[in-house]
Backbone bond lengths (Angstrom), bond angles and torsions (degrees), N, CA, C in turn:
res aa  C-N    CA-C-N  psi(-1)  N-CA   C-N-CA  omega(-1)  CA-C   N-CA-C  phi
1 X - - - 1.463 - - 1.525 108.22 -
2 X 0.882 115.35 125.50 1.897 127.63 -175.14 1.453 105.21 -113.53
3 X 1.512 112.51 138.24 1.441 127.64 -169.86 1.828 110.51 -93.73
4 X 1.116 107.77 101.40 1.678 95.01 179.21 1.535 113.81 -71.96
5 X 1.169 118.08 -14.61 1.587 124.22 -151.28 1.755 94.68 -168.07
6 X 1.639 101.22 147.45 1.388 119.10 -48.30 1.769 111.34 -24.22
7 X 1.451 104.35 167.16 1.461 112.49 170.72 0.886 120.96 -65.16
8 X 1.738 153.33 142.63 1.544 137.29 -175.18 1.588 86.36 -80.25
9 X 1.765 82.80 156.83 1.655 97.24 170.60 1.475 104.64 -124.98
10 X 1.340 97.44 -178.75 1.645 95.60 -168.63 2.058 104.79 -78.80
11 X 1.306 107.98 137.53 1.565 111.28 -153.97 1.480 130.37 83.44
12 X 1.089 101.71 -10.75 1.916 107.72 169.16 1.497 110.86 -72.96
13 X 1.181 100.03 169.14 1.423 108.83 -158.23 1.889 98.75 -82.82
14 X 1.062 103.60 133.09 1.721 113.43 -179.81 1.600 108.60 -28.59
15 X 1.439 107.80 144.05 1.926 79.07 156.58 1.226 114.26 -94.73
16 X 1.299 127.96 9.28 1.580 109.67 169.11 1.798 121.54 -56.43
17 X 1.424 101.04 -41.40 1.643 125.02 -171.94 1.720 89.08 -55.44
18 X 0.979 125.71 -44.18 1.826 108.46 -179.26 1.687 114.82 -63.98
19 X 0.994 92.08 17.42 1.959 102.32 166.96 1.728 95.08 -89.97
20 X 1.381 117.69 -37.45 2.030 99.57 167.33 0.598 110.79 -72.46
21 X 1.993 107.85 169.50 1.370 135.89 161.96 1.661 97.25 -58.53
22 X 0.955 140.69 -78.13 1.324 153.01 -173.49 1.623 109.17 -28.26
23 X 1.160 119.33 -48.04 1.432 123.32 -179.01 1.373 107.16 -76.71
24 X 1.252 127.57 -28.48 1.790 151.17 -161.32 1.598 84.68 -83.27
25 X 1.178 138.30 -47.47 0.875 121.54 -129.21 1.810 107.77 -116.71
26 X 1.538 96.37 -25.85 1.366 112.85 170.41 1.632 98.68 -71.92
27 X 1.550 125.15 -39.96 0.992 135.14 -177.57 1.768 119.01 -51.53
28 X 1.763 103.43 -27.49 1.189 115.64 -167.78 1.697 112.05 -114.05
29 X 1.213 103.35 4.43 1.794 110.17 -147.83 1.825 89.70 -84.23
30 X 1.756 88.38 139.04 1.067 103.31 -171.91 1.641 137.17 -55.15
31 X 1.429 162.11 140.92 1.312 133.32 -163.35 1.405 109.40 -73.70
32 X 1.138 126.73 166.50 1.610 126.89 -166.23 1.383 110.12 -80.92
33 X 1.129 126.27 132.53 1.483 143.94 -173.34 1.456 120.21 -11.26
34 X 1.163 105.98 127.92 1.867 100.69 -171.22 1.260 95.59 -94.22
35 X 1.678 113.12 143.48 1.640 119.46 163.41 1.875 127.54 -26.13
36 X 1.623 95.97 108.91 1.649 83.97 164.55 1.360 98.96 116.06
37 X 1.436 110.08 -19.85 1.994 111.82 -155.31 1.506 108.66 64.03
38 X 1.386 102.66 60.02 1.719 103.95 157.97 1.390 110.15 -91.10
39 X 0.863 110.66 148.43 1.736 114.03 166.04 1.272 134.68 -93.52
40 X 1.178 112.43 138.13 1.454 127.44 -171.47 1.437 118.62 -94.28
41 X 1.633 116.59 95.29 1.382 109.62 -162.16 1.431 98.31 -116.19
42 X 1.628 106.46 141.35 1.947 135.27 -152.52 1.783 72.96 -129.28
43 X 1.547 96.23 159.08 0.987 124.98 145.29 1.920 123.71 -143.43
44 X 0.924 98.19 169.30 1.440 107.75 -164.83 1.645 109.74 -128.64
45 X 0.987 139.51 122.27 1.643 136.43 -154.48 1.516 95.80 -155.56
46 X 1.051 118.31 142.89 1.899 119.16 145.03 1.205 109.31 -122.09
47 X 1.367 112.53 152.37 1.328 140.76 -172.25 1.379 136.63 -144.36
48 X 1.615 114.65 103.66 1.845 115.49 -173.08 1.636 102.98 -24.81
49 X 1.532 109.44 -153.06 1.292 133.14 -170.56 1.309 101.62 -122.49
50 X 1.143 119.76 -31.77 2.032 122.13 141.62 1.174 140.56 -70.96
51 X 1.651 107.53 6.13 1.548 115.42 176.98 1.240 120.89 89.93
52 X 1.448 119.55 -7.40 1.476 112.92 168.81 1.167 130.45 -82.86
53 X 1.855 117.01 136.74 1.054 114.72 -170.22 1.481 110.00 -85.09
54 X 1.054 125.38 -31.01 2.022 113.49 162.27 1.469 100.77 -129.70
55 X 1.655 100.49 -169.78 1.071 129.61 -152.14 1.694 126.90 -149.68
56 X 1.506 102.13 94.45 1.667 84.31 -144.40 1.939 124.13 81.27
57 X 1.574 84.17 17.07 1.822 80.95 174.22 1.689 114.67 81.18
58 X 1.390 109.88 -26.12 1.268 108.14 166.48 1.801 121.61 -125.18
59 X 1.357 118.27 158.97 1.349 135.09 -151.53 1.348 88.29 -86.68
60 X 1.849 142.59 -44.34 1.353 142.10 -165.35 1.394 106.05 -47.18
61 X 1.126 130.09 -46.06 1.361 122.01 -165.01 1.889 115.40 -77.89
62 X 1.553 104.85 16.01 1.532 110.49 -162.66 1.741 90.24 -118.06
63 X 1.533 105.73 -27.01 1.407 121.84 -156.17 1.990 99.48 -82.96
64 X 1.302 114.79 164.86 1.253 130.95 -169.11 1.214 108.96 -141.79
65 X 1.498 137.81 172.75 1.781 146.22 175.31 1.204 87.31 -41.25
66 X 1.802 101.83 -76.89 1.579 125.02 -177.05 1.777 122.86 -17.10
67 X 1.039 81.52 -53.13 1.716 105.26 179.80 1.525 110.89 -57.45
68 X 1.718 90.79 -55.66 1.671 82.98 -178.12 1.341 128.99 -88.19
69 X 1.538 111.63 12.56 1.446 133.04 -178.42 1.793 92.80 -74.74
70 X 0.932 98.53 -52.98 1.577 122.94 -141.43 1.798 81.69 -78.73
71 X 1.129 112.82 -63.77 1.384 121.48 -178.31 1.980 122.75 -49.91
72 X 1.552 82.73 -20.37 1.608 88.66 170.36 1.490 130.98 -113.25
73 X 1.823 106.57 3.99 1.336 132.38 176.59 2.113 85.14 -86.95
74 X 0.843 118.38 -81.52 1.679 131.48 163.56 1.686 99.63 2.40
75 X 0.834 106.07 -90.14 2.240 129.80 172.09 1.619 90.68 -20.15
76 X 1.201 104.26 -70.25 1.657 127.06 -150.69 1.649 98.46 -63.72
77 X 1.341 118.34 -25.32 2.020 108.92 -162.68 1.664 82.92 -106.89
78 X 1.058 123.86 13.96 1.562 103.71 -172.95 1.124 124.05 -117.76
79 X 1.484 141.54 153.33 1.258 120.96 -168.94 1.853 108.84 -99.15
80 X 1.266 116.23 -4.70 1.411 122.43 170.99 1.230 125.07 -164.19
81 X 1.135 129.13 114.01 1.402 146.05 179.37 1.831 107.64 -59.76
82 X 1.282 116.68 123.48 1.709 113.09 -166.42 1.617 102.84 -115.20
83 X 0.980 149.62 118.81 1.561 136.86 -172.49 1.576 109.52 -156.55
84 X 1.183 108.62 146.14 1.683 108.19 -165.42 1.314 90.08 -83.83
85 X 1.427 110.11 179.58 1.832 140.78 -161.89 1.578 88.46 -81.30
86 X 1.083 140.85 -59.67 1.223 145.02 -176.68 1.299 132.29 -53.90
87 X 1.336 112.45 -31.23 1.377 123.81 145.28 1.590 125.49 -77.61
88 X 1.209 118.09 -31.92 1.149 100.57 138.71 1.155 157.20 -5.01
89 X 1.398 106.69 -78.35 1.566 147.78 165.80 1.430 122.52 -61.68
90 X 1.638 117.03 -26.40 1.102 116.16 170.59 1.462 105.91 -105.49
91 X 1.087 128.56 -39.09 1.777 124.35 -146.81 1.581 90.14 -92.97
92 X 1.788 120.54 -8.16 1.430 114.40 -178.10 1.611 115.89 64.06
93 X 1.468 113.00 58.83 1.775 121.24 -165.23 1.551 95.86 -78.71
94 X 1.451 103.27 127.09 1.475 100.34 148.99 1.208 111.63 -133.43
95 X 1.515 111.38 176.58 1.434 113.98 -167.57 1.258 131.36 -30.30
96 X 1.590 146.15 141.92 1.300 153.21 137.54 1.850 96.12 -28.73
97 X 1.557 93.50 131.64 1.742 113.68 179.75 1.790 84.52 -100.44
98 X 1.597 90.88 155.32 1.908 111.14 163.90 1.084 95.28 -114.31
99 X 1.567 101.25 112.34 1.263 128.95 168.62 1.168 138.24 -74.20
100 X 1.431 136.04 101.47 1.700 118.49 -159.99 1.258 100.35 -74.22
101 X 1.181 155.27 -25.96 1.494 144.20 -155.89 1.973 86.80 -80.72
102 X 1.556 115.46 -17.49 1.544 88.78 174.35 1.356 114.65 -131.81
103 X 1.293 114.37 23.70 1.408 131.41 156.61 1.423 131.54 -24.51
104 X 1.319 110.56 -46.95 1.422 129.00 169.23 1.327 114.31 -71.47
105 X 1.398 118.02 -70.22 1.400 108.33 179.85 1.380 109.05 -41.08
106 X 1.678 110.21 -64.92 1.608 113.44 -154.33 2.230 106.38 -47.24
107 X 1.600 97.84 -14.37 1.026 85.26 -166.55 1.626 118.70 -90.03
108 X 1.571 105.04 -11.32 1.075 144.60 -170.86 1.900 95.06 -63.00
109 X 1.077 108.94 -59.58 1.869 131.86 -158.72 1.361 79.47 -87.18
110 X 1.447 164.48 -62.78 1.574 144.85 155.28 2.060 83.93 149.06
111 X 1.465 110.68 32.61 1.451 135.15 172.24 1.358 113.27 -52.93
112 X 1.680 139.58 146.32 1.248 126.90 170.70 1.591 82.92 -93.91
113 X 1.732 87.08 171.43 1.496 109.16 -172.64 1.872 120.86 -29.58
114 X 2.015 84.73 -42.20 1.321 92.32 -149.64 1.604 87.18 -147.26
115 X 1.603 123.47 142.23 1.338 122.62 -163.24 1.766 106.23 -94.55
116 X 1.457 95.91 129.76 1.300 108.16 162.77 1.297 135.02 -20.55
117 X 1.416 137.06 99.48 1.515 123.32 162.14 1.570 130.19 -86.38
118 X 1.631 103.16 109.12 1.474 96.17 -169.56 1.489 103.18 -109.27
119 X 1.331 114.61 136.14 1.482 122.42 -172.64 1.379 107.86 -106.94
120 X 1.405 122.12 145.15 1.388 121.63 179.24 1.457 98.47 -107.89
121 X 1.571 115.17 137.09 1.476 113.84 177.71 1.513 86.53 -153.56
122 X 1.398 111.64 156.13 1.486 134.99 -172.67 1.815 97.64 -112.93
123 X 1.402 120.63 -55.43 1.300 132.42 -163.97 1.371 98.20 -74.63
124 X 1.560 121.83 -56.06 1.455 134.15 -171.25 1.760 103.41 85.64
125 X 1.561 100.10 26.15 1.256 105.61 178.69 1.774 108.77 -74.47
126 X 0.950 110.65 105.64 1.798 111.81 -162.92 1.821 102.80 -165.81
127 X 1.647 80.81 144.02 1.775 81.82 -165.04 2.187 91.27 -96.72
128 X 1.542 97.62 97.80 1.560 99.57 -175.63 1.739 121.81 -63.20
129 X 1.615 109.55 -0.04 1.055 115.14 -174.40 1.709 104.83 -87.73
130 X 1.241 130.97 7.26 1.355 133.61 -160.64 1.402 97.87 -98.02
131 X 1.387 120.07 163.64 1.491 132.18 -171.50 1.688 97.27 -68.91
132 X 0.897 111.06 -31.49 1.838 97.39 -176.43 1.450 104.76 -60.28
133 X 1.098 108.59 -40.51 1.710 111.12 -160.29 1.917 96.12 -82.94
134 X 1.023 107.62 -58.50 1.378 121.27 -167.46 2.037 122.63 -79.16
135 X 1.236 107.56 -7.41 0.816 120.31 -142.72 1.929 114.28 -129.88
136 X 0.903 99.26 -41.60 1.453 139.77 -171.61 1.636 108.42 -34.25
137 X 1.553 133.31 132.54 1.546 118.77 177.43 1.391 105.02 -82.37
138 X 1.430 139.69 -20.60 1.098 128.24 149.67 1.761 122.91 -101.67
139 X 1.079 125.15 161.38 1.854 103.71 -177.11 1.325 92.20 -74.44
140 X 1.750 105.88 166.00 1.187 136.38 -155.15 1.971 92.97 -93.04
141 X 1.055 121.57 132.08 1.823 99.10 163.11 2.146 109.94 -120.13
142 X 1.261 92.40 153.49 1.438 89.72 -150.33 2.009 78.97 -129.25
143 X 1.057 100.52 108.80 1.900 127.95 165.57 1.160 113.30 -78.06
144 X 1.492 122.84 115.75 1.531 139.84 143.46 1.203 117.26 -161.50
145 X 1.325 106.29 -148.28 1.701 113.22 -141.81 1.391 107.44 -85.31
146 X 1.184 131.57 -177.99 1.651 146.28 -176.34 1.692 93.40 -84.34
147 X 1.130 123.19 -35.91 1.443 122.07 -167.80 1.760 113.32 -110.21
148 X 1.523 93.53 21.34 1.609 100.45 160.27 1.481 107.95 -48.29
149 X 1.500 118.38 167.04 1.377 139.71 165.89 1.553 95.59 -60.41
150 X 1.512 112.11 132.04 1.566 110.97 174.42 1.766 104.37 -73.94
151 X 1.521 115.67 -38.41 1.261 149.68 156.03 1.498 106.93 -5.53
152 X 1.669 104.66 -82.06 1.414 125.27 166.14 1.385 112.57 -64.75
153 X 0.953 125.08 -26.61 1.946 104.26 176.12 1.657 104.36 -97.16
154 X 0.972 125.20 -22.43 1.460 113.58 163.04 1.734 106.35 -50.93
155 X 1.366 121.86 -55.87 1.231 130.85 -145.44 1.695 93.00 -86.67
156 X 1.389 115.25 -11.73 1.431 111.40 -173.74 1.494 97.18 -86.98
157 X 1.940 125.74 -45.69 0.551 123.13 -168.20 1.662 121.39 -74.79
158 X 1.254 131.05 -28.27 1.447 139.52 132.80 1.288 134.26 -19.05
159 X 1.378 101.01 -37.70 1.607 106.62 167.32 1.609 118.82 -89.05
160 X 1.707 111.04 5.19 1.260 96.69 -167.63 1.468 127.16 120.53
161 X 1.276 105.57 -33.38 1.554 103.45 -168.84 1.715 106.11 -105.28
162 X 1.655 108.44 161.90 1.604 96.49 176.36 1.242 113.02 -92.88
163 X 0.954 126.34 152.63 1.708 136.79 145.42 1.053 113.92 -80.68
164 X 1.874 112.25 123.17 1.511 121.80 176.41 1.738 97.37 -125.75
165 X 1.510 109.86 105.15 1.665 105.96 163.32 1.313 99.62 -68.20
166 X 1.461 93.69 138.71 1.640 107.50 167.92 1.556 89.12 -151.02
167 X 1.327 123.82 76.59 1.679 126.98 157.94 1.187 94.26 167.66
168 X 1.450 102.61 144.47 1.683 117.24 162.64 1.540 127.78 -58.34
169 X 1.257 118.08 -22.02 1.607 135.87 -149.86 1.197 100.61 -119.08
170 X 1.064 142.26 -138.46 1.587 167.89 -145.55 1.540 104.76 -120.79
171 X 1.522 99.43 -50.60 1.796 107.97 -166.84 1.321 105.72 -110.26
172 X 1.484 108.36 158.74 1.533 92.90 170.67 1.665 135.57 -103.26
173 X 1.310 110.99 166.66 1.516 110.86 -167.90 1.614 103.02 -90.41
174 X 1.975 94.11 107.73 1.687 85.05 177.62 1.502 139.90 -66.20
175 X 0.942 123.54 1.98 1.535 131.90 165.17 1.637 100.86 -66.81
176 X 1.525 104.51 -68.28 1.247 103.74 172.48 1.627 131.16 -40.60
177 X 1.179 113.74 -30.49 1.434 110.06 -166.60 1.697 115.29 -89.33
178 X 1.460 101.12 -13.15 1.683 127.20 166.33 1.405 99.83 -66.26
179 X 0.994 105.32 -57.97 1.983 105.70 -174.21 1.114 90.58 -52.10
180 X 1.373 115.74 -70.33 1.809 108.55 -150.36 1.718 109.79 -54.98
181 X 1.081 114.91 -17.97 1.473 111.00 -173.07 1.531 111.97 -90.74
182 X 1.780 114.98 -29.04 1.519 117.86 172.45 1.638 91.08 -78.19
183 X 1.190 146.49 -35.34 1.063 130.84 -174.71 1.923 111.33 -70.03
184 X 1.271 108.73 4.95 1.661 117.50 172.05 1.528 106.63 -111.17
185 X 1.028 116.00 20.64 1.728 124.37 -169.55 1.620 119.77 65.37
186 X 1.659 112.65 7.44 1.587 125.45 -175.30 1.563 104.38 -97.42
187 X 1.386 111.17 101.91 1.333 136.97 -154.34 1.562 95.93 -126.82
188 X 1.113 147.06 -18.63 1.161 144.93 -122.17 1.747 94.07 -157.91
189 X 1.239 107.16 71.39 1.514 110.28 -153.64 2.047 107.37 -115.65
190 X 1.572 105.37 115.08 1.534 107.09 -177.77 1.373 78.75 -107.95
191 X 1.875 90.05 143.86 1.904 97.07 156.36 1.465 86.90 -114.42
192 X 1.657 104.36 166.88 1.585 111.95 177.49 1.489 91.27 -137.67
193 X 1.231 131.28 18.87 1.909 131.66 162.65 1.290 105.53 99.07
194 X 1.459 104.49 -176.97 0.988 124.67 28.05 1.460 131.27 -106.11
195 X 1.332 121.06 -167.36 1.440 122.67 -161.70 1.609 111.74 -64.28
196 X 1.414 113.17 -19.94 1.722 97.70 170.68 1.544 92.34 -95.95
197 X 0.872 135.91 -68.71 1.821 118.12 172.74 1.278 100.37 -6.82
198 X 1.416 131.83 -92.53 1.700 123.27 -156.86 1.315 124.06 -57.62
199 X 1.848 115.32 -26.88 1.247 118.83 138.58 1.277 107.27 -18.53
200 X 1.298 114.37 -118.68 1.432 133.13 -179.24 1.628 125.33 8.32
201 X 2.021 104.88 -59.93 1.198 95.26 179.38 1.304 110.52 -94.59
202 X 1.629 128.05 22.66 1.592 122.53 156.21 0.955 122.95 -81.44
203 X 2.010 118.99 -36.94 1.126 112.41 179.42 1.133 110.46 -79.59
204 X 1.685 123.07 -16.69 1.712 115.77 175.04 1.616 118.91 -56.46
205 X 1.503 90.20 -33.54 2.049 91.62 173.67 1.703 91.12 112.66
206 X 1.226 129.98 15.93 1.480 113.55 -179.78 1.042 95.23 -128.70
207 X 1.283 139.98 42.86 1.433 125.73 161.41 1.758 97.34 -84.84
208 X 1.628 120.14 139.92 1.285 103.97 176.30 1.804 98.60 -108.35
209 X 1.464 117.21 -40.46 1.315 115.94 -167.60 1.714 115.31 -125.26
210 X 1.184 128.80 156.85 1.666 120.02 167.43 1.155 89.03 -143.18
211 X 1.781 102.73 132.40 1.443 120.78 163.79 1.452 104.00 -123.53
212 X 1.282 100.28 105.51 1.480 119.73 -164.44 2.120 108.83 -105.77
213 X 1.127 110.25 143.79 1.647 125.42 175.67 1.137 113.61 -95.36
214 X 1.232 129.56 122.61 1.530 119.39 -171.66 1.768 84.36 -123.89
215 X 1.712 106.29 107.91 1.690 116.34 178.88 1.717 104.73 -98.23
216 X 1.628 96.81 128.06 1.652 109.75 -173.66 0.976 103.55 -52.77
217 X 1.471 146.29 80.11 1.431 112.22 -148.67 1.969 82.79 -171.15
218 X 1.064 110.37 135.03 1.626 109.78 171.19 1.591 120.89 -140.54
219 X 1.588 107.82 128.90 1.314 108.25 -164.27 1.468 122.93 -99.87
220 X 1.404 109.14 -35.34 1.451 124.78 -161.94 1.205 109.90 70.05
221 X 1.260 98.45 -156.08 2.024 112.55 171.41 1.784 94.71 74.66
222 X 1.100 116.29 -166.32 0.898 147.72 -152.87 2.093 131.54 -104.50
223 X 1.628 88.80 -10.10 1.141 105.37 -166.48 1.629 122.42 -44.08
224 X 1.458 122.15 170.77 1.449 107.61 166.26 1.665 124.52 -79.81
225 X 1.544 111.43 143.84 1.786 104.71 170.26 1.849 103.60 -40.11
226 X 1.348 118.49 -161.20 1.423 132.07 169.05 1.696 100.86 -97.26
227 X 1.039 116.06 -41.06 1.421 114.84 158.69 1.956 120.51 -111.84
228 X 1.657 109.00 118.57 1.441 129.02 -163.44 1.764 100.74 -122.62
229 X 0.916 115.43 62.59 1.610 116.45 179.46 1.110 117.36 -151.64
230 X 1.532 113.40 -178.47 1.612 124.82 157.36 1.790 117.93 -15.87
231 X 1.069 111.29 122.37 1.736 98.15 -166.97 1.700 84.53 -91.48
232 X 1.389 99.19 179.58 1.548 132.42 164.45 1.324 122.41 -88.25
233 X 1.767 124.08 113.67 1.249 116.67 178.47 1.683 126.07 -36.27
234 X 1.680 96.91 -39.44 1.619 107.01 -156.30 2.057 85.19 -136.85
235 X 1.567 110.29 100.66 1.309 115.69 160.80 1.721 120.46 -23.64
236 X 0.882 125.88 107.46 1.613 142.45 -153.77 1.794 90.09 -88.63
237 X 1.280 111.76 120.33 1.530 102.53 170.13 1.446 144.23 -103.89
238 X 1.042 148.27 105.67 1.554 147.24 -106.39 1.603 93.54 -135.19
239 X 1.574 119.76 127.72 1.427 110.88 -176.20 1.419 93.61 -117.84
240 X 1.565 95.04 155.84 1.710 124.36 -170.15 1.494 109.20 -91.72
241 X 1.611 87.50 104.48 1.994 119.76 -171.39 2.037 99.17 -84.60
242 X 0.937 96.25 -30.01 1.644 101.27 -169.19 1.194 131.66 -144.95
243 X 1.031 163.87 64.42 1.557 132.11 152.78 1.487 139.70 -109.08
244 X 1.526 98.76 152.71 1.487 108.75 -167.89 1.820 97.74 -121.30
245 X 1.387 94.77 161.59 1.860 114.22 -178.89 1.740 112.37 -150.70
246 X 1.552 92.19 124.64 1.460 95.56 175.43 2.085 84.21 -140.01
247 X 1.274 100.45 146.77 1.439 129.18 -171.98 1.048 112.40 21.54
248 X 1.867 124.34 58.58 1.301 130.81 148.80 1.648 95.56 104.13
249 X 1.174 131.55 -2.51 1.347 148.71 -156.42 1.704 88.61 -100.07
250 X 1.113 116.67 107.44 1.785 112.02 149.48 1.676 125.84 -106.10
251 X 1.432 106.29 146.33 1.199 117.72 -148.76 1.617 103.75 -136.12
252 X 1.782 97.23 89.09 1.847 101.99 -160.75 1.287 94.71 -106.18
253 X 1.716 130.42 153.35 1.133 145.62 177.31 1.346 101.91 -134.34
254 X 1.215 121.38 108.07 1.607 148.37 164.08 1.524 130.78 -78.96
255 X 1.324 126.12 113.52 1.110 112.38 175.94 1.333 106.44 -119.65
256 X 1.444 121.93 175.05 1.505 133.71 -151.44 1.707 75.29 -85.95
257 X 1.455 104.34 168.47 1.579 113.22 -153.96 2.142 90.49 -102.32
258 X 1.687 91.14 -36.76 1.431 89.05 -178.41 1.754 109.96 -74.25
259 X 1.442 126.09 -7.91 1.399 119.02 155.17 0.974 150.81 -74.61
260 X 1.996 101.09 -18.75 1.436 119.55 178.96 1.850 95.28 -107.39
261 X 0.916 119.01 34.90 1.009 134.55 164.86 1.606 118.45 -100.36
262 X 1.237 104.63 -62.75 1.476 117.01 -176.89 1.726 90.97 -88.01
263 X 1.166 140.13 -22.71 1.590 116.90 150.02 1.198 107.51 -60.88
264 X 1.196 156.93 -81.74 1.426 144.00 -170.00 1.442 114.18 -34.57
265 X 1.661 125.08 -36.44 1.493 116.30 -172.32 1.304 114.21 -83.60
């Protein structure tokens, strides 16, 4: 894997070495704790060369080794994995593994074994008998509204997993659902979609980072962007922290422009 950006300089680390977890990961590691325990929420998306985020309904056929290297260095630095009900349902999620190759660090940052998967669902339409819910090395926590089914959160909570309201309504309020998770010590926050989910927390204003896959790869049809939601009055502008490419595969890491801002000052 070779780094296009930043440019190597003379004494930087080879780009061969970004073929490890270890190099991947320093490469990806989160910025150091913002005042207060706010959270720092990344997302992670791939995307054809036409903008679609799957293919056939699912993201695998867009994805590469590379991809899933990168995609499992991502999992591993974070303290909770955030993903709507719908992805769920298609990509077939099961539990976050504890990984020994990151055992140390995670233990280092005061990390459980293995990072949280919290799902946002409004319906609580979810089959709770599945290894995510039931199964899980940490419990599973599952986000929505005040006017969930009492029905479904009993039955969620029976199987294991928590219920965290974070919205007044049916759905939840994404600002809110960031708190509730830094208020669990999960500060360290990847979403992996879906595409109206990341909607959501762009136009909410808390998206902080996107490390996005751009696969040589073109589908047509009809599919969704990586973000399918509520738009943004005023295009939000995100500056380019990273990228790397191995077999036509680019691998960009974005941060909000007003963060690499106050990193530079």
């Amino acid at each position: 894997m070779h780094r296009l950006f930043p440019v190597p300089r003379a004494g930087d680390v080879p780009d061969e070495t970004f073929d490890t977890l270890d190099a991947l990961a320093d490469a990806y590691a989160y910025p150091a704790p913002r005042p207060e325990g706010e959270p720092w929420l990344r997302a992670n998306m791939v995307a054809s060369l036409d903008g679609a985020a799957r293919h056939e309904g699912r993201s695998e056929q867009l994805s590469s080794a590379a991809d899933m290297r990168i995609f499992g260095v991502l999992r591993a630095l974070s303290d909770a994995v955030v993903v709507g009900a719908e992805t769920v349902r298609q990509e077939g999620y099961r539990p976050a593994k504890a990984r020994p190759a990151f055992a140390e660090r995670r233990a280092a940052l005061g990390q459980s074994p293995a990072p949280v998967i919290a799902v946002v669902s409004a319906s609580l339409d979810l089959d709770f008998s599945l290894p995510l819910f039931a199964g899980p090395v940490v419990p599973t926590l599952v986000l929505t509204g005040a006017q969930a089914d009492p029905a479904r959160v009993r039955e969620a909570e029976a199987a294991g997993a928590e219920v965290v309201v974070a919205g007044k309504g049916s759905g939840i309020d994404p600002a809110q659902a960031l708190r509730e998770l830094a208020d669990r010590g999960l500060t360290r926050l990847l979403a992996e979609g879906g595409p109206r989910l990341l909607a959501q927390f762009a136009a909410a204003d808390v998206l902080d980072e996107l490390c996005l896959s751009i696969a040589p790869l073109v589908t047509a049809g009809d599919a969704p962007r990586i973000m399918n939601g509520p738009g943004i009055a005023v295009p939000e502008r995100f500056r380019l922290a990273g990228l790397l490419e191995e077999d036509g595969f680019l691998f960009g890491r974005y941060v909000r422009e007003r963060h690499a801002r106050e990193r530079d000052s």
